[in-house]
C-alpha positions as CSV (number, residue, x, y, z in Angstrom):
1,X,-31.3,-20.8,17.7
2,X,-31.4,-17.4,18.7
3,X,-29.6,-14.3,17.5
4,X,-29.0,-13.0,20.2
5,X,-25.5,-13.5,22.2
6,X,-24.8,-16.2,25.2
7,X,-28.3,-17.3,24.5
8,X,-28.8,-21.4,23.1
9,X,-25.4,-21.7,22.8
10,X,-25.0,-18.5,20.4
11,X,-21.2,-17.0,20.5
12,X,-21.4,-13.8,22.1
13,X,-20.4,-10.9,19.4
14,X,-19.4,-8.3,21.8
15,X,-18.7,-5.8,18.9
16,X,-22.3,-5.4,18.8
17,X,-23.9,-5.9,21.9
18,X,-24.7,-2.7,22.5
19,X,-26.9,-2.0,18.7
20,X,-27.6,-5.4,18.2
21,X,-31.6,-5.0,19.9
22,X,-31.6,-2.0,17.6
23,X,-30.6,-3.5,14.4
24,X,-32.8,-6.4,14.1
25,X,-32.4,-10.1,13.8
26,X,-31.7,-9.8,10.5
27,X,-29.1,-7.6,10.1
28,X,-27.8,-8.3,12.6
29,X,-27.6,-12.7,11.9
30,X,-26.2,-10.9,8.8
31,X,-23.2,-9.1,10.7
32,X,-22.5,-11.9,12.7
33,X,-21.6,-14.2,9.4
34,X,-19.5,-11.2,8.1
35,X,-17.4,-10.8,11.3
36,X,-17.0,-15.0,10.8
37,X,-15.8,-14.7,7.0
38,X,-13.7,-11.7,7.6
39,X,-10.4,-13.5,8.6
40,X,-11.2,-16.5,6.4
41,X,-11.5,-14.6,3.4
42,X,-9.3,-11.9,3.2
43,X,-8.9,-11.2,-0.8
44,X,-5.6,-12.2,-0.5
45,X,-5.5,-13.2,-4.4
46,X,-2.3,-11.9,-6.4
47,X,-1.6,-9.8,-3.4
48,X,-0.1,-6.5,-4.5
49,X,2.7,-4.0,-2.8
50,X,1.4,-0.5,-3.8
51,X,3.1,0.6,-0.3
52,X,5.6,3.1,-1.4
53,X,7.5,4.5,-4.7
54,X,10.4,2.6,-6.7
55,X,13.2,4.3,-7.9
56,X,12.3,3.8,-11.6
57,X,9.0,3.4,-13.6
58,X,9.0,3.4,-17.3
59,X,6.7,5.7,-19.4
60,X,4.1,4.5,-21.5
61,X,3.9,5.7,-25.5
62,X,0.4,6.8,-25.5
63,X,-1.8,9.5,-23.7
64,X,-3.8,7.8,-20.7
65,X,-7.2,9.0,-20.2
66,X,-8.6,9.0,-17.1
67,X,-12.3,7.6,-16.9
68,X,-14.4,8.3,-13.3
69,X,-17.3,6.0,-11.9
70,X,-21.1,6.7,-10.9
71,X,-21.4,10.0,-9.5
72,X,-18.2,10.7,-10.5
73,X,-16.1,14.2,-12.3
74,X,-13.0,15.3,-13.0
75,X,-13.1,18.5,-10.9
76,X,-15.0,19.8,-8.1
77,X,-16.0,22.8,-6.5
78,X,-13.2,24.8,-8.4
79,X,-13.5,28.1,-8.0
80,X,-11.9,30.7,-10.7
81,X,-11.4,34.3,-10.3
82,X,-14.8,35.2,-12.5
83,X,-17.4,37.8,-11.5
84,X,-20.3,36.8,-9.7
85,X,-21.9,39.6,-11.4
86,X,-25.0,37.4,-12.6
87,X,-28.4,39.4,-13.9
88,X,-31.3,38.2,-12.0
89,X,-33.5,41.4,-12.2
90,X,-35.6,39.9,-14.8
91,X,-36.3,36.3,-12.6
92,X,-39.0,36.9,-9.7
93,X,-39.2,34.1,-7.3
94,X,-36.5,32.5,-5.3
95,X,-36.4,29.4,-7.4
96,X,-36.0,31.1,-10.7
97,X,-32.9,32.8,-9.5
98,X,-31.7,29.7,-7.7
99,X,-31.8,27.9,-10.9
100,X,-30.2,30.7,-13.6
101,X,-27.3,30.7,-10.4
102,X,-27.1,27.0,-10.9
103,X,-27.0,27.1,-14.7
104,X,-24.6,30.1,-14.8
105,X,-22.3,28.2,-12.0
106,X,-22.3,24.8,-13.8
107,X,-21.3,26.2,-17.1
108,X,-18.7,28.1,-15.7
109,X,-17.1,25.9,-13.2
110,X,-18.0,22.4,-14.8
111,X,-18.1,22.5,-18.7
112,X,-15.1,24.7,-18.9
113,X,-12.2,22.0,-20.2
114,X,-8.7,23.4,-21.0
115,X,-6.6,20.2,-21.2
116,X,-4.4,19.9,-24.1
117,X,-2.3,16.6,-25.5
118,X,1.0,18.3,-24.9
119,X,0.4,18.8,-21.1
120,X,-0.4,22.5,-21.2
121,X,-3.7,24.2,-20.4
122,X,-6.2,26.9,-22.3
123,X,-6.1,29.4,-19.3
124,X,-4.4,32.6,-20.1
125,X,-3.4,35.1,-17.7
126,X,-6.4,37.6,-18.5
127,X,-9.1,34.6,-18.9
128,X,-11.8,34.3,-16.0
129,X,-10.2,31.2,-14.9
130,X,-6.7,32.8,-14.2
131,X,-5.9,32.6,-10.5
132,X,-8.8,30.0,-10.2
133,X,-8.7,27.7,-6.9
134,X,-9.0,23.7,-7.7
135,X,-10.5,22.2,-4.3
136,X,-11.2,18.9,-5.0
137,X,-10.7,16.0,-7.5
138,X,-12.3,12.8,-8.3
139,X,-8.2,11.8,-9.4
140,X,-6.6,13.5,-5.9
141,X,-3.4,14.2,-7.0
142,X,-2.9,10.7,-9.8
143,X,-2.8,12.7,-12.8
144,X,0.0,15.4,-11.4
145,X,2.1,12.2,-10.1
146,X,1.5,10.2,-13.4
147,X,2.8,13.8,-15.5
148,X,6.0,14.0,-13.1
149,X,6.9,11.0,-14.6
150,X,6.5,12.1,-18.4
151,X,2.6,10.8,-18.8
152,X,0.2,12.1,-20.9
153,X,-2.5,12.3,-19.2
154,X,-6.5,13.7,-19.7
155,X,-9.2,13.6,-17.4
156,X,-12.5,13.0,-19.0
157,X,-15.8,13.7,-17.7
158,X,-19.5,12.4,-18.6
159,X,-22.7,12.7,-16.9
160,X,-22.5,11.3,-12.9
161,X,-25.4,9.4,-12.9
162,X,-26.9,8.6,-16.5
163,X,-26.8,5.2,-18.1
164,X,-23.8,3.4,-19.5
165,X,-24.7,4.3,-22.9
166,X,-25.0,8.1,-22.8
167,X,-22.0,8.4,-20.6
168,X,-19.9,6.0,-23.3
169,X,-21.2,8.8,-25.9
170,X,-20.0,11.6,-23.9
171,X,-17.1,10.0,-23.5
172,X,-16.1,9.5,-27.2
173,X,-17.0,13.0,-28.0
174,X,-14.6,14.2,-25.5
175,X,-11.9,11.3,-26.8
176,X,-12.9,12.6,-30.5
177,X,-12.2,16.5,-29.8
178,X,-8.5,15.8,-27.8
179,X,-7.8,14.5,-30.6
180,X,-8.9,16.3,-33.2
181,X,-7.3,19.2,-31.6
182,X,-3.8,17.3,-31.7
183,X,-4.3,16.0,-35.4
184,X,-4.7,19.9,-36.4
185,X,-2.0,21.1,-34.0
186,X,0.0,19.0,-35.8
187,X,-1.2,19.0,-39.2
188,X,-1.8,14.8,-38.9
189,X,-4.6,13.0,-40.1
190,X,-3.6,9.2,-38.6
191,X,-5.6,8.3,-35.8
192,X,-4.8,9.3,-32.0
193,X,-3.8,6.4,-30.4
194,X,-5.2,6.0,-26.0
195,X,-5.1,4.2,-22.8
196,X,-8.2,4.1,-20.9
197,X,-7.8,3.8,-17.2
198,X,-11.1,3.3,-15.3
199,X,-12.6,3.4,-11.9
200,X,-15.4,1.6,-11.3
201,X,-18.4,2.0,-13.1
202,X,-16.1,3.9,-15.9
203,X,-15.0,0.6,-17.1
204,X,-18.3,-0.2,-18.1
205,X,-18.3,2.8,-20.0
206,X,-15.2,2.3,-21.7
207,X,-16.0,-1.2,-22.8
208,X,-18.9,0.0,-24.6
209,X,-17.4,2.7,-26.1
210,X,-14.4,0.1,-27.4
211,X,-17.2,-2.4,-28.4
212,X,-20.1,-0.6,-29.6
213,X,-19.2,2.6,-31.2
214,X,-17.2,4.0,-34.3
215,X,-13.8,5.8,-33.6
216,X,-13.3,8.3,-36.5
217,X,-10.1,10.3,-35.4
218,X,-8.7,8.0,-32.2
219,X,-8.0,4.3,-31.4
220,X,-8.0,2.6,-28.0
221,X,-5.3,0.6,-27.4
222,X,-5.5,-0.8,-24.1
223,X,-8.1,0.1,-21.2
224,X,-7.3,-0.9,-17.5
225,X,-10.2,-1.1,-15.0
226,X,-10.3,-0.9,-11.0
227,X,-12.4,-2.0,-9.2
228,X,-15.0,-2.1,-12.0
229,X,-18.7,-4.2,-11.3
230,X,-17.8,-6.3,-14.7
231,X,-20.9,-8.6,-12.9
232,X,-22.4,-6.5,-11.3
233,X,-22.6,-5.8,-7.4
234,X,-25.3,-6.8,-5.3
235,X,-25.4,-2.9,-3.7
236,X,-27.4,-2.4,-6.6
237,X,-29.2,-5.2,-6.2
238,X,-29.9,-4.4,-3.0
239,X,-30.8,-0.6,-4.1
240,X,-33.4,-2.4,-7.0
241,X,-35.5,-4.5,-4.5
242,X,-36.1,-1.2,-1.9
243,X,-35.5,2.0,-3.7
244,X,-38.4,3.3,-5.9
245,X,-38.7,2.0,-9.1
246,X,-39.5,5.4,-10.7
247,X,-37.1,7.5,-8.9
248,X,-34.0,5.3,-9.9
249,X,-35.1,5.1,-13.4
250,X,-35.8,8.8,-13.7
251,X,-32.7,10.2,-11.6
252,X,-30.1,7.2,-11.1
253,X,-30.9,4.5,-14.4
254,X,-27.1,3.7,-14.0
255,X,-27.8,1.4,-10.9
256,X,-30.0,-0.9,-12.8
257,X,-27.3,-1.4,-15.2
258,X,-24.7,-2.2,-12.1
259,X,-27.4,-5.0,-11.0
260,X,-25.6,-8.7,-11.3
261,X,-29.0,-9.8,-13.6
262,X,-28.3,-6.9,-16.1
263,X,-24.2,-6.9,-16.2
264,X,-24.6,-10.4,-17.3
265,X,-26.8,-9.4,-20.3
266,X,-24.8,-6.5,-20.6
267,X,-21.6,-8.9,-21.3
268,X,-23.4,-11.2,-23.6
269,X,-23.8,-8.2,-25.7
270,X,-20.6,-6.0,-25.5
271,X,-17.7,-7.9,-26.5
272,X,-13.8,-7.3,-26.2
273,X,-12.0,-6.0,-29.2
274,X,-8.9,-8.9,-29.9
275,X,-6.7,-5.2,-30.7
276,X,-7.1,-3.7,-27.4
277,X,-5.8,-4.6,-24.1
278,X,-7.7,-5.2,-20.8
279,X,-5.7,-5.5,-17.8
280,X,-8.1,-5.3,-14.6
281,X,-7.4,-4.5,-10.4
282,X,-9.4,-5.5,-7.7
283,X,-9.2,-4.4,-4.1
284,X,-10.4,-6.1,-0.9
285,X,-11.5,-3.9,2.5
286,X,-11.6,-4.6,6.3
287,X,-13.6,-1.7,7.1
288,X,-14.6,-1.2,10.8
289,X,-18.0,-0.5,12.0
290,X,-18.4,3.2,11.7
291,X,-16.7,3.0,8.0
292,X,-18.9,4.5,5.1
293,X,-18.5,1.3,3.4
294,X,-19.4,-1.0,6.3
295,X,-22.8,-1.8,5.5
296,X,-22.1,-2.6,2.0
297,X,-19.2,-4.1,2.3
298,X,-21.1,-6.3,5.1
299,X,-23.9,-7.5,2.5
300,X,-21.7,-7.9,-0.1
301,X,-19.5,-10.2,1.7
302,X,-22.3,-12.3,2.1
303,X,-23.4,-12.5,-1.4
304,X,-20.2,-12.3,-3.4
305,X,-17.1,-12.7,-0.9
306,X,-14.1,-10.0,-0.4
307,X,-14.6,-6.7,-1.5
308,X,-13.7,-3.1,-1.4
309,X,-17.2,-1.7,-0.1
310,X,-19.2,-1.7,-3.6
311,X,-17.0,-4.4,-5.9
312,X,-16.4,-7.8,-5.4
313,X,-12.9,-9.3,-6.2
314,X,-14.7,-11.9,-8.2
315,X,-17.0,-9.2,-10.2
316,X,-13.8,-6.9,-10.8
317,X,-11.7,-9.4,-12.9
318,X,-12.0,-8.7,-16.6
319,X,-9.1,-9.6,-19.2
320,X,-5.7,-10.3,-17.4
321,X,-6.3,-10.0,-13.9
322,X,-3.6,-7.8,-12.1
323,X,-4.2,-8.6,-8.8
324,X,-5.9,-7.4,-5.4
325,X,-4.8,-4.3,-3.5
326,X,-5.9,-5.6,0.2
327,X,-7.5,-3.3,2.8
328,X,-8.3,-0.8,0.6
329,X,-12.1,0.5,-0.2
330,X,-13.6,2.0,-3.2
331,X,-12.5,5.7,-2.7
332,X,-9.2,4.9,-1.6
333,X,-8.5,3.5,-5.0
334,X,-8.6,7.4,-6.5
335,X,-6.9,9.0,-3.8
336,X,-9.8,9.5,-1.1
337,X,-7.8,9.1,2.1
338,X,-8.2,10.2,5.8
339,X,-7.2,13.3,6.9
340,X,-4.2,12.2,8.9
341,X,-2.7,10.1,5.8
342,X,-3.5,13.8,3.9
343,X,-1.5,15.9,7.0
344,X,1.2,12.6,6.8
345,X,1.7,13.1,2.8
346,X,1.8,17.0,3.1
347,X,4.4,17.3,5.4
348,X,6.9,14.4,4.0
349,X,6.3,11.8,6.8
350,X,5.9,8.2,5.0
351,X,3.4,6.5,5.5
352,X,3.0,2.1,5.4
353,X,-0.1,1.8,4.0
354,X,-1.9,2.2,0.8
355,X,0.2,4.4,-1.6
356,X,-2.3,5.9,-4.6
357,X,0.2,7.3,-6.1
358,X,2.6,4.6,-6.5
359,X,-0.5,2.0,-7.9
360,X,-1.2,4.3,-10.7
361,X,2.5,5.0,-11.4
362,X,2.5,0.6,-11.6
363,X,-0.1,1.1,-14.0
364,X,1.6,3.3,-16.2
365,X,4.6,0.9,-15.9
366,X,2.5,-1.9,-17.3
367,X,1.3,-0.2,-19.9
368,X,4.7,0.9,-20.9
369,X,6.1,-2.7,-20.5
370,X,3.4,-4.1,-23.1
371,X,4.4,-1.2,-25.7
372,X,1.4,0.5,-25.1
């Protein structure tokens, strides 16, 4: 039968008529099965309301600490009010002073971490960061609407794009010094006791770091993951068979570990704690052709079913399932909206949809409703 529309008896797709030549019989068989599936199966599992704020939501006992995905951070492009006075007399070419810009930058725009326990900041009026502008977040605005509230909240940051294990270790060693900095604030020796909220590919990280390694000064209590490849995604898989093999180990070896084939190793191996918590969120997308996450979302609905662009709703459930925020993608999850949603939020006018703010605060309520 051919591909093609009216001909043999083929449906017409008249979505794609125009590209479909251009595409390929292959992709484009493939988009025709996804625009088939995409009002049978909507990820309408333990359908959640995230649409708008309650009146109430309780507070839970311990700090949360927010943990990003691949590629991820806590801050980006923030600029403080520092000199840009950097020495580069004694570098020649243009790529040595490229680079000492780039390591001067990153250490003082990156590293820098002034986040205390008690909600307050390092950052006094004569430091360099004094006056600084914050431009973007990986958490747009969830951990100012989770502190309104009374949360404790941290943002942690490890490498972007390193394996599961290095990022875990940079993750405990920024866990390790919050809290060591509260036990001698407050002259306390017992253990700091955490939430872990995840996005993504930070639940993996978490989940090793509750599993595999020591925690000398802290103790993790619960850890909640969204939208987090617990088996994998078949993006990566998909990466894996076409990318270079070199390249992804040298520059990107997280994607191997988000591969289907290793995540179930990777379970085998890293086991839950009985003392800790999981709770897990999944979210389901109806992106439209133009949409970021419409090629993935299009091959993953063929291999896994319903998903936000990246995750599966059967790959995100881990622990007690929460349920399935529907028509939602992977960056809306953290905040990532359009522009006019942005403009709509800014200037008080309330919006239907999607509500970040309000899922997280749901979060928090859970957590405070299981003592945690």
């Amino acid at each position: 039968m051919s591909p093609f529309p009216g001909i043999n008896g083929t449906p017409p797709l008249s979505r794609y008529t125009s590209i479909h030549y251009r595409l390929g019989t292959s992709l484009y068989n493939t988009l025709y099965r996804v625009e088939q599936q995409r009002n049978v199966s909507s990820g309408k599992d333990n359908l959640l309301n995230c649409t708008g704020l309650r009146g109430h939501y309780e507070t839970p006992k311990y700090p949360i600490i927010l943990c990003h995905g691949f590629s991820g951070f806590d801050r980006l492009l923030y600029i403080p009010a520092l000199k840009f006075s950097i020495d580069l007399s004694s570098f020649r070419t243009r790529t040595e002073k490229r680079q000492r810009k780039s390591e001067v930058l990153y250490k003082n725009l990156v590293e820098k971490d002034d986040q205390e326990l008690d909600g307050k900041t390092n950052v006094d009026a004569d430091s360099e960061d004094a006056g600084g502008l914050q431009l973007f977040e990986y958490w747009h605005g969830i951990k100012q609407s989770l502190e309104k509230q009374g949360c404790q909240v941290l943002v942690a940051k490890v490498p972007p794009f390193a394996n599961i294990q290095t990022r875990a270790r940079a993750l405990d060693a920024f866990i390790q010094g919050k809290a060591t900095s509260w036990q001698r604030k407050h002259h306390s020796k017992e253990k700091v006791k955490f939430n872990l909220v995840a996005h993504s590919m930070g639940g993996m990280d978490c989940r090793y770091l509750i599993s595999k390694l020591e925690h000398n000064n802290y103790e993790v209590v619960s850890l909640t993951t969204i939208s987090t490849p617990h088996r994998g995604t078949y993006a990566a898989d998909f990466v894996m068979q076409r990318a270079p093999k070199e390249l992804i180990d040298r520059h990107f070896p997280s994607i191997r570990q988000l591969t289907r084939e290793y995540s179930a190793r990777f379970n085998d191996k890293v086991r839950d704690d009985p003392t800790v918590k999981y709770f897990s969120f999944g979210a389901s997308a109806n992106p439209k052709f133009l949409n970021m996450y419409y090629l993935p979302w299009s091959l993953i609905s063929v291999e896994e079913g319903p998903n936000d662009g990246m995750v599966s709703i059967n790959s995100c459930k881990w622990g007690k399932y929460m349920g399935c925020l529907n028509g939602v993608d992977h960056k809306q999850l953290i905040n990532w909206m359009g522009g006019i949603k942005r403009l709509k939020t800014a200037i008080g006018i309330q919006d239907k949809g999607f509500n970040p703010p309000a899922f997280y605060l749901d979060i928090a309520d859970n957590l405070a409703k299981n003592v945690l």
